[in-house]
N, C-alpha and C positions, 0 to 999 in steps of 0.2 A: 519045223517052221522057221528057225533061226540057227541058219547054219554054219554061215561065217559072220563072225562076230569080230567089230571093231573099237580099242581097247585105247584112248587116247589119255596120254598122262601125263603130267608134270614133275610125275615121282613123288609127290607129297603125300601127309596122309591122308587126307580129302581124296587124292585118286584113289590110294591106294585099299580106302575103304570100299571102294567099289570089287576088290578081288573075288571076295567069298559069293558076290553074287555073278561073278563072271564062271564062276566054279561052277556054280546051281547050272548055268544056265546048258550044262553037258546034257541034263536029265530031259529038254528040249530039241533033243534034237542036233544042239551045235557041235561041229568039229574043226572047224577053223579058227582060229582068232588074230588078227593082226595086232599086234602093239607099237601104237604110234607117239613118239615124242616129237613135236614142233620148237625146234628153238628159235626164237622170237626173234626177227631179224631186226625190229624198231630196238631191241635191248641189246642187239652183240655187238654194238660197240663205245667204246670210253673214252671221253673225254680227257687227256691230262694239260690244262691252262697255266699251269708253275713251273718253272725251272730255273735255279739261279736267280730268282728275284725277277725274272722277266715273264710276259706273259706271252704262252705261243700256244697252238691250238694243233696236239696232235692227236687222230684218232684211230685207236687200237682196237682193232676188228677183235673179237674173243671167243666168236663163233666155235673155232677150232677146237679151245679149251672148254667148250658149254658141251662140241660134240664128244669131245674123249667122257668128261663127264658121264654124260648121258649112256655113251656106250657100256659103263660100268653097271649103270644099275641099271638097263634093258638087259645084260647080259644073266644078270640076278633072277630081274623077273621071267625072263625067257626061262631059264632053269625048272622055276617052281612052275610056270604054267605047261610045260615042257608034256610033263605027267601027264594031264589032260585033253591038250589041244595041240593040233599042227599048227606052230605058232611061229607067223612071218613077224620079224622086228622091224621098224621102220621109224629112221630118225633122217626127218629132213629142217628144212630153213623154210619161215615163211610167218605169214601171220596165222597163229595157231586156227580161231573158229574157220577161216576160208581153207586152210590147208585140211583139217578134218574134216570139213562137208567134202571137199574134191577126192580126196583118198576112198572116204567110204562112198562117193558115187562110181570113181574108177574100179574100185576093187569088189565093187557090187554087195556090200556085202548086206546082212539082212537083219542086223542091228548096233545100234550105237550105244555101248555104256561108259560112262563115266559118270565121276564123283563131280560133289557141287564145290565150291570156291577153294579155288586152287590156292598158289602162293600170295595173295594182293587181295584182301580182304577192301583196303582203302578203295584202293582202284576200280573195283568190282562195284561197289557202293556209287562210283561218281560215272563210273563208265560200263559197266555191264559186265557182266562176265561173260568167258568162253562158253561155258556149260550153258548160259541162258542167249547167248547168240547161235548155237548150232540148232541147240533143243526148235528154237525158231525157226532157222533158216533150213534147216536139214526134210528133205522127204522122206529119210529112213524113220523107221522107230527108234526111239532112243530109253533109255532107260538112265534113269539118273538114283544117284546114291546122294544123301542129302548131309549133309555134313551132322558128324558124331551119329550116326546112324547105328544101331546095334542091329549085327547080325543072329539072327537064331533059325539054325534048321530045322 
């Protein structure tokens, strides 16, 4: 029923609670999983307004250093999901929920899981989160892991 599966994360542990139920989901059926990291293109870049006492406005892209990041610990998770599932990584730039609904519609796959409130608890509170923008706007099924969730098989 659910054979490739689509695995979008932040790296935190709110995603990363969602693992044990990306494992189960072998016994279903799946044997793909894509793992996707979104680096937020509104956040990768900085402002610095000081220098010498004066005020100048330059902006430092940081994308670069969010991708080397990222690349370390998709390389991690790639690893341990490795075991399980043929597991394509995928770290692009964009705004994370429209980049996750377009991947799992191009990559077709036949479920969305991730964990509930990623890095920005505030934010999520005045703005919505990604988990509760896709969960909406997505025609896949989606599975959500709800934050401090205890897993038992």
């Amino acid at each position: 029923m659910f054979t490739k599966i689509l695995y979008p994360t932040d790296f935190s542990e709110c995603a990363n609670a969602a693992i044990p139920y990306i494992k189960l989901m072998k016994k279903t059926g799946a044997r793909e999983l894509i793992i996707l990291h979104v680096v937020d293109i509104r956040h990768s870049t900085i402002i610095d307004t000081t220098a010498f006492g004066e005020t100048f406005v330059y902006p430092y892209d940081i994308s670069d250093i969010l991708k080397k990041e990222a690349e370390k610990q998709m390389n991690n998770l790639k690893k341990q999901l490795s075991k399980v599932y043929k597991v394509t990584p995928l770290i692009i730039e964009g705004i994370p929920f429209k980049e996750i609904i377009t991947i799992a519609e191009q990559k077709k796959v036949s479920c969305i899981i991730m964990g509930s409130h990623g890095k920005s608890n505030i934010e999520e509170m005045l703005l919505g989160s990604v988990t509760e923008k896709v969960v909406r706007k997505s025609t896949m099924p989606c599975l959500v892991v709800k934050r401090h969730q205890r897993f038992s098989s």
